[in-house]
C-alpha positions as CSV (number, residue, x, y, z in Angstrom):
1,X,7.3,7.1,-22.0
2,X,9.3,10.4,-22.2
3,X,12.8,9.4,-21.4
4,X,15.2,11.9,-19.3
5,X,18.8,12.4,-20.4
6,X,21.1,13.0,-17.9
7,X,20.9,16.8,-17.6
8,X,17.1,17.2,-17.1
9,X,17.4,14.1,-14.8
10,X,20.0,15.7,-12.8
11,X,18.4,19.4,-12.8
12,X,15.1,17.7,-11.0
13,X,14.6,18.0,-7.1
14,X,15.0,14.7,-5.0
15,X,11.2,15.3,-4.2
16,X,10.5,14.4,-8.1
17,X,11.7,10.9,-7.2
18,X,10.0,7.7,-5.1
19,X,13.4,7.6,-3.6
20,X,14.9,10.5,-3.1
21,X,18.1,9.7,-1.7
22,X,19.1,6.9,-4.6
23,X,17.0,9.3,-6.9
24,X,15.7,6.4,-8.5
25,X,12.3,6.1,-9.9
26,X,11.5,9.7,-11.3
27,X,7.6,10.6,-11.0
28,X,7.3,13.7,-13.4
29,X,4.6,12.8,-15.4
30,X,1.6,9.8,-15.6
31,X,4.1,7.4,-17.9
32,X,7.0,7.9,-14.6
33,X,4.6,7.0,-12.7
34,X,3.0,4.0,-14.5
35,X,7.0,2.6,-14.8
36,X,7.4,3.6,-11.0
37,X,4.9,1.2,-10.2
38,X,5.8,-1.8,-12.5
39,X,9.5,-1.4,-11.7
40,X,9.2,-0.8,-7.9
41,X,10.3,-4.4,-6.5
42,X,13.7,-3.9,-8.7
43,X,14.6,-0.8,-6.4
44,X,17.4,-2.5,-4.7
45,X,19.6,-1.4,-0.9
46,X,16.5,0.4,0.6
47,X,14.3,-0.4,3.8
48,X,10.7,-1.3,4.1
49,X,10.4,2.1,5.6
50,X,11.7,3.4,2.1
51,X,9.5,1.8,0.5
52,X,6.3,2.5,2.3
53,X,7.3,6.5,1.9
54,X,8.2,5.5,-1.8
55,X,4.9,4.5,-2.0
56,X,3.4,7.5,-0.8
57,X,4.9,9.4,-3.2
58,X,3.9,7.4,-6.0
59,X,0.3,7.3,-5.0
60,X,0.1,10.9,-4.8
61,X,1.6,11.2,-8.2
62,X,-0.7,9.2,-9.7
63,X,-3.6,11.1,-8.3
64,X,-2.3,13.9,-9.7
65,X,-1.5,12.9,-13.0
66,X,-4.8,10.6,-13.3
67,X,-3.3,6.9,-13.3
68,X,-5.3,5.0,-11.5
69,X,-3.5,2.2,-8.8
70,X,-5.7,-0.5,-7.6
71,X,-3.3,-1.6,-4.6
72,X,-3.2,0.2,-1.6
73,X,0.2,-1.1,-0.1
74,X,3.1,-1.9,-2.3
75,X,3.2,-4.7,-0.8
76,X,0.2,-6.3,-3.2
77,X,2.0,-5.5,-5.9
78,X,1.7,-8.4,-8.4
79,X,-0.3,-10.3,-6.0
80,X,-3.0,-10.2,-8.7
């Protein structure tokens, strides 16, 4: 995975992130996005309701950068 330093993690938009406001999880490329996904339940302090827009932007990421994601609520996430 291409790791950010702190600059280019702070010079990217709160849009670039699952959530925005904590800017944690950073989806800028399909490796972000794969780690979004596995480290998703660690996200700690936020809402359902951040999650499930979290989770919007994280499917939409992966679409665009190809990684496929099998569950379609974050909910079933290692349910497997």
């Amino acid at each position: 995975m291409s790791e950010l330093d702190a600059k280019e993690r702070n010079d990217l938009s709160s849009k670039q992130f699952a959530f925005p406001k904590e800017r944690k999880e950073p989806l800028e490329d399909a490796s972000h996005v794969r780690n979004a996904i596995a480290r998703f339940d660690q996200v700690k302090g936020v809402s359902d309701d951040e999650r499930d827009e979290a989770w919007k932007r994280i499917k939409a990421a992966a679409k665009k950068f190809g990684v496929e994601v099998s569950e379609k609520s974050w909910r079933e996430l290692g349910k497997s």
